[in-house]
C-alpha positions in Angstrom: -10.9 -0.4 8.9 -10.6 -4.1 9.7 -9.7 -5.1 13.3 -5.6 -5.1 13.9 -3.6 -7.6 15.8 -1.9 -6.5 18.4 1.7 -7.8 19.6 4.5 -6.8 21.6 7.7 -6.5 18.9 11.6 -6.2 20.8 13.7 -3.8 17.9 17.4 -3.4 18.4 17.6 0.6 19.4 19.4 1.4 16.9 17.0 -0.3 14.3 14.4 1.7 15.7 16.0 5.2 15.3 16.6 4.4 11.7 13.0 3.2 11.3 12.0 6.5 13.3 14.1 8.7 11.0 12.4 6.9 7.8 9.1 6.9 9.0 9.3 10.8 9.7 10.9 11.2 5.9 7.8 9.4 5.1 5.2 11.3 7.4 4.2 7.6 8.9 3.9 6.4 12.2 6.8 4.1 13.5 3.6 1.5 13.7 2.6 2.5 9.8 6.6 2.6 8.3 6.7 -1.5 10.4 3.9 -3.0 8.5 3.9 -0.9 5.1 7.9 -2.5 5.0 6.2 -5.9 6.3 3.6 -5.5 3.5 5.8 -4.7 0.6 7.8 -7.8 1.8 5.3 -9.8 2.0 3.9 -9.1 -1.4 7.1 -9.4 -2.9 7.9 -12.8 -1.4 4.3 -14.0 -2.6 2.9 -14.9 0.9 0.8 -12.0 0.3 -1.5 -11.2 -2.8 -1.1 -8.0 -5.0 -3.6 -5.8 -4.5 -5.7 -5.5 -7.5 -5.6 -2.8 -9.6 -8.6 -0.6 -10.9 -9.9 -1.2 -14.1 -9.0 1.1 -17.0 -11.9 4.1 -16.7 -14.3 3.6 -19.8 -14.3 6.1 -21.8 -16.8 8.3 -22.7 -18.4 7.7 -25.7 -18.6 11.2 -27.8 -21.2 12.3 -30.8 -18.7 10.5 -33.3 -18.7 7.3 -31.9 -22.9 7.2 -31.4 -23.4 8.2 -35.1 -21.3 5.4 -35.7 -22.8 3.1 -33.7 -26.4 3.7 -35.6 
């Protein structure tokens, strides 16, 4: 995993138990629920890119498609 910045963040308490609760609902880490919604924001804003998707799988070719192909 790539190196993390570290930083001290101030959270209104009651912020935090709701963050808390949702993290748990989510089995996350207060630290993982912060920058998965930071993430997600981010994306959506476009300050961060998408992540790119896999490819389709190629499919298999079968007996058909060979006899086909010759």
């Amino acid at each position: 995993m790539a190196d993390s910045k570290r930083f001290l963040l101030r959270l209104d308490p009651h912020l935090f138990e709701a963050l808390r609760r949702w993290a748990d609902d989510e089995l996350r880490s207060i630290n993982a629920q912060i920058e998965y919604l930071l993430t997600d924001q981010a994306r959506r804003a476009g300050r961060l890119p998408h992540r790119r998707s896999r490819p389709p799988p190629t499919p298999k070719a079968t007996e058909h498609d060979e006899a086909v192909r010759r």
